[in-house]
LOTIGU-823842 format. One record per residue (C-alpha): chain; residue in one letter; z, y, x. Coordinates in pm, whole numbers. Each point is the difference from the previous one (the first is absolute). Layout:
r unit->A	code->a	up->Z	north->Y	east->X
...
This chain:
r unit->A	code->x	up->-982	north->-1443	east->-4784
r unit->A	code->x	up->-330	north->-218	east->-53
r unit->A	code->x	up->-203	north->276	east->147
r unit->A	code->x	up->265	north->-34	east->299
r unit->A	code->x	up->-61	north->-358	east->76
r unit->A	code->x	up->-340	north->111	east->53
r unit->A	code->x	up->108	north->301	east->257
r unit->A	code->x	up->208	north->-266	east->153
r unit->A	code->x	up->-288	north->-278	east->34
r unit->A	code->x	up->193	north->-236	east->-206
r unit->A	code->x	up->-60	north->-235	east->-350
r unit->A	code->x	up->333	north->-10	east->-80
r unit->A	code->x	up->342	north->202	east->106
r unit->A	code->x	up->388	north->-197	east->-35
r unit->A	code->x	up->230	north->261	east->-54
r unit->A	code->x	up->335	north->-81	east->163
r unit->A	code->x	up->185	north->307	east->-13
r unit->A	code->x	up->194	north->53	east->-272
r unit->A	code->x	up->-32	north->367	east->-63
r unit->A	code->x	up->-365	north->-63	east->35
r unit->A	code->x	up->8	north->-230	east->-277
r unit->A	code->x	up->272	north->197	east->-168
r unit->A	code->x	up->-315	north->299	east->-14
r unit->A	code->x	up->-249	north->-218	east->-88
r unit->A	code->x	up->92	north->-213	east->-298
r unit->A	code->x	up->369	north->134	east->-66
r unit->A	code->x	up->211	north->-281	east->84
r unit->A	code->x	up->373	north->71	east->141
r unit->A	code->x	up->144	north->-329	east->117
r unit->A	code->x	up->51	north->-111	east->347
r unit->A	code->x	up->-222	north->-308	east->-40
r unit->A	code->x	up->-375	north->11	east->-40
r unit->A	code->x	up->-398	north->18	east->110
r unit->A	code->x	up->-279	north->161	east->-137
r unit->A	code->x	up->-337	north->-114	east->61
r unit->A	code->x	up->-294	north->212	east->-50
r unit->A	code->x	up->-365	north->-84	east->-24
r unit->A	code->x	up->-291	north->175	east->-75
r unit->A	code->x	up->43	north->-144	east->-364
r unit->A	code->x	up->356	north->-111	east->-75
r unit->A	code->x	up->346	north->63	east->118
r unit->A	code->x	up->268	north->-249	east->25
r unit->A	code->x	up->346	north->57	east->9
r unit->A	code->x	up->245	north->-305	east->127
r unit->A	code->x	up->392	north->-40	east->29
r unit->A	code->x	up->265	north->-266	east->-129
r unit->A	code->x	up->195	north->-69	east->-299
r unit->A	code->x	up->284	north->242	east->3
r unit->A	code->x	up->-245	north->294	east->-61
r unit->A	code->x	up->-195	north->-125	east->-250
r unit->A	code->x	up->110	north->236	east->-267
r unit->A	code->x	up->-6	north->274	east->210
r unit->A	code->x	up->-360	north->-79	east->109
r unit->A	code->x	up->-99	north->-34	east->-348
r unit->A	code->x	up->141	north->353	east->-91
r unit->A	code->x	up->-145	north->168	east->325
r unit->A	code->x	up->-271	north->-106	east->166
r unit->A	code->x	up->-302	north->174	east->-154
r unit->A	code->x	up->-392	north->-95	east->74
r unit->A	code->x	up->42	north->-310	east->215
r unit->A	code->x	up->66	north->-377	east->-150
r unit->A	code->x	up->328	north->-68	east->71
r unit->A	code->x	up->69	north->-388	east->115
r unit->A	code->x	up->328	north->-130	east->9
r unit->A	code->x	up->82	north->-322	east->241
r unit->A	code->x	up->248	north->-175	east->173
r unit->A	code->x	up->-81	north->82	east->347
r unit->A	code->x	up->-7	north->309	east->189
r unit->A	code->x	up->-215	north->250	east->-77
r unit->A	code->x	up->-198	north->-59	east->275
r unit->A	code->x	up->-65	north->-358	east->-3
r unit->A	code->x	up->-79	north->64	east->-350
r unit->A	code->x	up->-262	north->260	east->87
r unit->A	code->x	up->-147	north->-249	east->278
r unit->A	code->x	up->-31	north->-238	east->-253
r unit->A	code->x	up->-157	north->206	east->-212
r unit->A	code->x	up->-251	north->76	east->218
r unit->A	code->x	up->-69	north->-321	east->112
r unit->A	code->x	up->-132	north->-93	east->-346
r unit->A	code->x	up->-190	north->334	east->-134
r unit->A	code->x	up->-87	north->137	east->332
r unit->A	code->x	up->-372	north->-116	east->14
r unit->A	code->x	up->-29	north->61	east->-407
r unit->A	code->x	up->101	north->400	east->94
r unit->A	code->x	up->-221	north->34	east->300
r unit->A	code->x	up->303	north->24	east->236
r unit->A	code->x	up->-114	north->-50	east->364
r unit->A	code->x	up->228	north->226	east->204
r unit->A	code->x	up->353	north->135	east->-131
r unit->A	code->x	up->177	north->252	east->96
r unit->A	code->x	up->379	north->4	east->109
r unit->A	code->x	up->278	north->269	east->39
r unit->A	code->x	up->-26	north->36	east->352
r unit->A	code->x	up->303	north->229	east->19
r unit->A	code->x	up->230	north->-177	east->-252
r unit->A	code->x	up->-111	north->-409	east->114
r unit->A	code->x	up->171	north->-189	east->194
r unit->A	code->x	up->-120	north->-265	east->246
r unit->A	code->x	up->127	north->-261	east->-177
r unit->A	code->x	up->-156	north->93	east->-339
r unit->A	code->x	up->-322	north->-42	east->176
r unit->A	code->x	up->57	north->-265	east->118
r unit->A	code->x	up->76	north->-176	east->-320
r unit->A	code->x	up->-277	north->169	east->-162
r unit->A	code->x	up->-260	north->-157	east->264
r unit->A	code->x	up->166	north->-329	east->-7
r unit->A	code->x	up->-25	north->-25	east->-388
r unit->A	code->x	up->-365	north->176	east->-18
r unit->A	code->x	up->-122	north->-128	east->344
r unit->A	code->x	up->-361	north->79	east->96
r unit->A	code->x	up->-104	north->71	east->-421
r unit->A	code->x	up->69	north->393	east->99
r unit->A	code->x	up->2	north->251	east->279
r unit->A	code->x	up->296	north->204	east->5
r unit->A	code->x	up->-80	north->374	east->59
r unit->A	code->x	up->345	north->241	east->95
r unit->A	code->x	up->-37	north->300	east->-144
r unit->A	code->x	up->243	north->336	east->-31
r unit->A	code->x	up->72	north->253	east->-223
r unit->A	code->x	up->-222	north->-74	east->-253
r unit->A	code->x	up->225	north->57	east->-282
r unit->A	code->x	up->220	north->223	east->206
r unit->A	code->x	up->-307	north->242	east->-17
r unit->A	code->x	up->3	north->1	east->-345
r unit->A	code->x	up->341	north->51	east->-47
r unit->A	code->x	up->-51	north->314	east->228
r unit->A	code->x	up->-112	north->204	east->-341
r unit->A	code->x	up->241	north->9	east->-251
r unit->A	code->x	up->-119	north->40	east->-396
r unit->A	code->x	up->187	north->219	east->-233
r unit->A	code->x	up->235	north->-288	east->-113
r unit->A	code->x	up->105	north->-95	east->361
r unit->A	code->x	up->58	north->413	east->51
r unit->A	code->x	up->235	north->58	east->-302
r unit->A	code->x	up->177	north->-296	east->117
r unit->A	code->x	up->31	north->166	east->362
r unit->A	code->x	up->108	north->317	east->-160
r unit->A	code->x	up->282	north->-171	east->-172
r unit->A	code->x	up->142	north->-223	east->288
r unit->A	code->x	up->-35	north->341	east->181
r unit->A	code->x	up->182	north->201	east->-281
r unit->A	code->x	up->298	north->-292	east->-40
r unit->A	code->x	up->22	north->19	east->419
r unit->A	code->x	up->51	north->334	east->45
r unit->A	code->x	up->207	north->33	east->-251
r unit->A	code->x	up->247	north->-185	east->210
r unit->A	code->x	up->51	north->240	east->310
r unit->A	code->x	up->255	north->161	east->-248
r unit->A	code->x	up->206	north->-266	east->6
r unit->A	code->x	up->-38	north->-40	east->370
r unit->A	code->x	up->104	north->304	east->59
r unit->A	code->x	up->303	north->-29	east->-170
r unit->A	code->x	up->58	north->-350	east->181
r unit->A	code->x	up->-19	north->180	east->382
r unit->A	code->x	up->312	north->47	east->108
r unit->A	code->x	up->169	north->23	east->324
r unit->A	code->x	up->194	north->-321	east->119
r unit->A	code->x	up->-200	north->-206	east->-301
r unit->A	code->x	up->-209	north->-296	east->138
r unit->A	code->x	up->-362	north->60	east->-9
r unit->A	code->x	up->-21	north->-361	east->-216
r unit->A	code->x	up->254	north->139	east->-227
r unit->A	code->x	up->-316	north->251	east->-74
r unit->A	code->x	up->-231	north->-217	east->-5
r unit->A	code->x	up->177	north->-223	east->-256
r unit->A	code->x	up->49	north->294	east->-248
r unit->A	code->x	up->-319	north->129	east->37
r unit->A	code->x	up->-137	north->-367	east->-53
r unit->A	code->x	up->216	north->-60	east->-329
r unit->A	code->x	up->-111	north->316	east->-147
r unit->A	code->x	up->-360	north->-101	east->21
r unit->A	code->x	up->57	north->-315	east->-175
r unit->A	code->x	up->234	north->190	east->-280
r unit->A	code->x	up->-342	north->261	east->-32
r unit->A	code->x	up->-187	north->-326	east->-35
r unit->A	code->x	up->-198	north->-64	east->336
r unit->A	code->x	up->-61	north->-360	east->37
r unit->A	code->x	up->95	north->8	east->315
r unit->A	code->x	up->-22	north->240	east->340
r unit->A	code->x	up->-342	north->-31	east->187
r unit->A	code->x	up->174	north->-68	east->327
r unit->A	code->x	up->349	north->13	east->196
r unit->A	code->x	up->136	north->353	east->-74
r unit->A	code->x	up->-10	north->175	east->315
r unit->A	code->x	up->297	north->226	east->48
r unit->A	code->x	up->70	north->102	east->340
r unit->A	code->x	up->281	north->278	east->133
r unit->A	code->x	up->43	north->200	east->317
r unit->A	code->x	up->-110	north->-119	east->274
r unit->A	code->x	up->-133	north->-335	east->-193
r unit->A	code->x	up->-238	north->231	east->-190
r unit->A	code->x	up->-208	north->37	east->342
r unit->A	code->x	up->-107	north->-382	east->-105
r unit->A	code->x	up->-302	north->43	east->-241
r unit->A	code->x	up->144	north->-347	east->-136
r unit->A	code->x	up->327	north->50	east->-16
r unit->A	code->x	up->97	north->-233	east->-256
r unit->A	code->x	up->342	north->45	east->-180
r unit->A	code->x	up->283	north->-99	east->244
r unit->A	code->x	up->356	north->-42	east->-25
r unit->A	code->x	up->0	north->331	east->228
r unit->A	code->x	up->200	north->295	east->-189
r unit->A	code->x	up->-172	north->344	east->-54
r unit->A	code->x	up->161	north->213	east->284
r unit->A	code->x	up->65	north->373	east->-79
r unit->A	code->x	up->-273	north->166	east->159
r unit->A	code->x	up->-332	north->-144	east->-5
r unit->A	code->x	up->-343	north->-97	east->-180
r unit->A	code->x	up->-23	north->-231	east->-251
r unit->A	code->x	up->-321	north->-163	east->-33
r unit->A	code->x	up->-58	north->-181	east->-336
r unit->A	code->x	up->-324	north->-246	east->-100
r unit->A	code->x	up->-22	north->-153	east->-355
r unit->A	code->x	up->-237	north->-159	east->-266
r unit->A	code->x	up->18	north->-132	east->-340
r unit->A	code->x	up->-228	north->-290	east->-152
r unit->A	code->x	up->-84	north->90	east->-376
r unit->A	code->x	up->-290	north->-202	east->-187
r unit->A	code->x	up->-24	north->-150	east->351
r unit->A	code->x	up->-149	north->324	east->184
r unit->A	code->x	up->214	north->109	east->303
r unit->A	code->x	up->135	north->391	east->33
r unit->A	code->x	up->128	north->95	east->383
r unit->A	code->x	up->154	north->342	east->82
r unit->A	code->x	up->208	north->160	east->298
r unit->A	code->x	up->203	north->278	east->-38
r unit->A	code->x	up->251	north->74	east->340
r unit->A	code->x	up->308	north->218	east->-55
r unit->A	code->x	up->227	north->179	east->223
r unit->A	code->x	up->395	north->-118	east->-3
r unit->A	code->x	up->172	north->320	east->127
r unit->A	code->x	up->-129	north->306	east->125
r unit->A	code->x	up->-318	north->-63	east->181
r unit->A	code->x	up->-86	north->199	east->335
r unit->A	code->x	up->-256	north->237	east->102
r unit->A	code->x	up->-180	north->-348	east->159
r unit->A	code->x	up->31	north->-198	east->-306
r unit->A	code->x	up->-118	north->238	east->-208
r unit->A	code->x	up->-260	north->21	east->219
r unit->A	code->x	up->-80	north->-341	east->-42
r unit->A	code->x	up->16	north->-33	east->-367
r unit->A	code->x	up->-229	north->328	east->-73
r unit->A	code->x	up->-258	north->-173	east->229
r unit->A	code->x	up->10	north->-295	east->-150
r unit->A	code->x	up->-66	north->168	east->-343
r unit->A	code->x	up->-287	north->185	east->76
r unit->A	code->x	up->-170	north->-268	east->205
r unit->A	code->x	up->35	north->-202	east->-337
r unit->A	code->x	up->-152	north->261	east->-174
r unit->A	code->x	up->-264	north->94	east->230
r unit->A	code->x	up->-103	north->-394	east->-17
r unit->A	code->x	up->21	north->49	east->-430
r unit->A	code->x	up->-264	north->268	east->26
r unit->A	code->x	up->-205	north->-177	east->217
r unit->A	code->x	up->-19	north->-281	east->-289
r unit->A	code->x	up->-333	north->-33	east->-210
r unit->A	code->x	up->-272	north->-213	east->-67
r unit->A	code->x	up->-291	north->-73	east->280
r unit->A	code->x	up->282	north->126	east->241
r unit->A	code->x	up->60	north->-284	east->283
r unit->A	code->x	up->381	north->-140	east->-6
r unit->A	code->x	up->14	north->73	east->408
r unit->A	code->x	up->-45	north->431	east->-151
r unit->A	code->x	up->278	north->-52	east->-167
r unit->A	code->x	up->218	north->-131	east->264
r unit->A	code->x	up->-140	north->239	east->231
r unit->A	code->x	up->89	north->278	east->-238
r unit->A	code->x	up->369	north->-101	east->46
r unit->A	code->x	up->42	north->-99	east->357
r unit->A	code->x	up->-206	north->311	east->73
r unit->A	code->x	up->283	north->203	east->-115
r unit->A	code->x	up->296	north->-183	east->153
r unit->A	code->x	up->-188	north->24	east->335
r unit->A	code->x	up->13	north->395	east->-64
r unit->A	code->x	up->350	north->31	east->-58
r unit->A	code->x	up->61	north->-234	east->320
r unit->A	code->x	up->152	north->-329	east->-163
r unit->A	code->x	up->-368	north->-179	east->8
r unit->A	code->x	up->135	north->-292	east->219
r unit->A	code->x	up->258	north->-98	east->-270
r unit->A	code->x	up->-241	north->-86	east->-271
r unit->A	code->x	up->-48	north->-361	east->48
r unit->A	code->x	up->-168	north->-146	east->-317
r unit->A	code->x	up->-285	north->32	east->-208
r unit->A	code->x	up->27	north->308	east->-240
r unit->A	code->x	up->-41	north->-208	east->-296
r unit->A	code->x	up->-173	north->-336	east->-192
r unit->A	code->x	up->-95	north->-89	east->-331
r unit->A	code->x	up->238	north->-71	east->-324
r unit->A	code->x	up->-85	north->-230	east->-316
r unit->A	code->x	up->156	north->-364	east->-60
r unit->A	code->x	up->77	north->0	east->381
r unit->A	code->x	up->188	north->215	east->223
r unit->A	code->x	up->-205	north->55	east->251
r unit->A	code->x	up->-359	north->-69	east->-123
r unit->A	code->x	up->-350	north->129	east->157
r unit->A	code->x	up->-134	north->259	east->114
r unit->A	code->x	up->239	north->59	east->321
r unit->A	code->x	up->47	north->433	east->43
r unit->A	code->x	up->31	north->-53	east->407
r unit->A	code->x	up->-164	north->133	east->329
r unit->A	code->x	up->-383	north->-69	east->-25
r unit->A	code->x	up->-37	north->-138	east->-349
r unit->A	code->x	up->-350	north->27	east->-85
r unit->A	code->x	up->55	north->-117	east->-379
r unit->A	code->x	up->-85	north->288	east->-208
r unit->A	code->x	up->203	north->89	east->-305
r unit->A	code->x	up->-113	north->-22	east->-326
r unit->A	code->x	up->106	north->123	east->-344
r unit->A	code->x	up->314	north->-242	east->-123
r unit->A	code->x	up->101	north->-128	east->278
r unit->A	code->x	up->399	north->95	east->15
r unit->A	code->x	up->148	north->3	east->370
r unit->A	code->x	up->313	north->141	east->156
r unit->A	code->x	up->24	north->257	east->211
r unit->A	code->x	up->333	north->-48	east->213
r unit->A	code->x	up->-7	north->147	east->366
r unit->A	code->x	up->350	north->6	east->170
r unit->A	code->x	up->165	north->89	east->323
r unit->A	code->x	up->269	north->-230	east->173
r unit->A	code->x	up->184	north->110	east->329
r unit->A	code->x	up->201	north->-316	east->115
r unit->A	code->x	up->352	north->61	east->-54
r unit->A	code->x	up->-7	north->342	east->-114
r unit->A	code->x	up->-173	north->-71	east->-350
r unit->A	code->x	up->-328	north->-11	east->-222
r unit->A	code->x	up->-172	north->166	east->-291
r unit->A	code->x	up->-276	north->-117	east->-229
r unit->A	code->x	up->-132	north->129	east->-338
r unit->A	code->x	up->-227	north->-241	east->-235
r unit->A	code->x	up->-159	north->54	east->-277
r unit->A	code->x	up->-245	north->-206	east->-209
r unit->A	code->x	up->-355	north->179	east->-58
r unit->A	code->x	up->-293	north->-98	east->-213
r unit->A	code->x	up->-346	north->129	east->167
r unit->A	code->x	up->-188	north->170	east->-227
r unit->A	code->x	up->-370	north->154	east->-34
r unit->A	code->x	up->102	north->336	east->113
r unit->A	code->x	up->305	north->-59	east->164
r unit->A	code->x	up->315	north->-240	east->-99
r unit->A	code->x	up->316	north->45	east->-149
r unit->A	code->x	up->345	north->-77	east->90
r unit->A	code->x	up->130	north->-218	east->-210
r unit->A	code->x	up->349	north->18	east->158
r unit->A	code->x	up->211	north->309	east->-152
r unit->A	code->x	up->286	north->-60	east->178
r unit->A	code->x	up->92	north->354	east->182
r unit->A	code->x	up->-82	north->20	east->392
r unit->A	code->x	up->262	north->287	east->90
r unit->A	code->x	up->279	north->-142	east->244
r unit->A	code->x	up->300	north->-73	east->-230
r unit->A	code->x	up->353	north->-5	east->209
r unit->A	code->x	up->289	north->-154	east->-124
């Protein structure tokens, strides 16, 4: 990070974000700032995680006050700033709010320039070491070990939140820490919404079933879709799924690194356009996975961003025809020298029940 407040023209970088500082000195609470320098790192927050500080945070002094955070930091600042060399600091463009900045200026005045930068430690976070990947690999292996029960939850007439909430209190029982976003499980024609969150609607007889999960474990973030077919599926959505499929898989092969994340997503709307559903594919084909959902790099029309070696994306194209009904396949993927591998090993075939 020190050799990234140099790329970004800065003395000095406040990290606001809490899964930025969560990555960069290991604290988990919802309170906190970390201040880095090109010779120290500070981290602040208040009284009720001062154990928890003391047990987590690694390779930053950790001050403990009884003001926020970030009047602490401004504080801080305002007394060691000239000592450290600190001229211009950086801020969290993307995760600061006006108001933050504006206390920060009224409590540092004119001592400092203020300097917004972005992504800084987003781009590090891009590249995953071996300890973040095993811990992919098992909020990945916990997740998709839950389409069983999901599949034995879809039933006609049952409420697509009665899903949902099985599916939800399984995860916990298997020991996720939580779900990495609002289960998505959307039937019939409400599977043609590619964020169909669970309704009260009932699962009709006939009809896809689109369904969009992710476990937290060790604070990294799995995501998977799998859609099945309630009842016998026609010729046409058949059709559909089978497209689907392959498009996914087309875009899977196209993975590897030095390969540009707009490739990829050509790769898979390349294929739908063949089989004639191109104009219902209307998201990105994927993003990046770690202590966020959706993290960088973006897998979408005209990406320029290369891939590189561990990096772990999704691939997920879909197809949604309003009020007939949807598909989409996920699956997490970790790029690789030569390639990448699909960490999801959920099976792809189109289950009916």
């Amino acid at each position: 990070m020190r050799s990234a407040l140099q790329r970004g023209r800065v003395d000095a970088l406040l990290v606001t974000h809490l899964p930025n500082i969560r990555y960069l000195c290991g604290f988990t609470g919802s309170a906190g700032i970390l201040l880095i320098t090109e010779s120290k790192s500070v981290f602040f927050t208040d009284g009720r995680y001062k154990e928890q500080a003391a047990t987590e945070v690694q390779g930053a002094q950790v001050v403990i006050g009884k003001k926020s955070a970030l009047a602490q930091s401004a504080e801080w600042l305002r007394a060691n700033a000239k000592q450290l060399g600190v001229k211009v600091l950086g801020l969290e463009a993307e995760h600061s709010t006006i108001a933050e900045k504006g206390q920060l200026r009224t409590a540092l005045g004119s001592s400092l320039r203020f300097k917004d930068t972005y992504g800084l430690v987003e781009r590090a976070r891009m590249i995953k070491d071996e300890e973040e990947i095993a811990c992919l690999r098992e909020a990945v292996q916990l997740g998709s070990s839950l389409f069983e029960v999901v599949l034995k939850a879809i039933r006609p007439g049952r409420k697509e939140v009665e899903v949902a909430a099985e599916l939800e209190y399984a995860a916990r029982r298997a020991g996720a820490e939580g779900m990495s976003f609002e289960t998505i499980v959307a039937s019939g024609p409400r599977s043609a919404l590619p964020h169909g969150r669970a309704s009260e609607a009932e699962i009709p007889k006939n009809g896809f079933v689109v369904c969009d999960f992710g476990i937290i474990l060790a604070g990294y973030c799995s995501d998977m879709t799998r859609t099945v077919h309630v009842g016998a599926p026609s010729s046409d959505a058949r059709h559909m799924y089978e497209s689907v499929r392959d498009s996914q898989e087309a875009a899977v092969e196209r993975v590897g690194s030095g390969v540009s994340a707009g490739e990829v997503d050509r790769a898979a709307r390349q294929l739908l356009t063949n089989k004639g559903l191109g104009k219902y594919f209307s998201h990105s084909t994927g993003h990046g996975v770690g202590l966020e959902i959706h993290e960088p790099p973006r897998v979408a029309r005209a990406q320029s961003e290369a891939l590189e070696a561990g990096m772990v994306i999704t691939i997920e194209p879909g197809v949604y025809i309003p009020q007939t009904g949807g598909v989409r396949i996920e699956d997490m993927v970790l790029v690789t020298e030569d390639g990448c591998q699909v960490l999801t090993p959920t099976r792809k075939e189109l289950v009916v029940i």
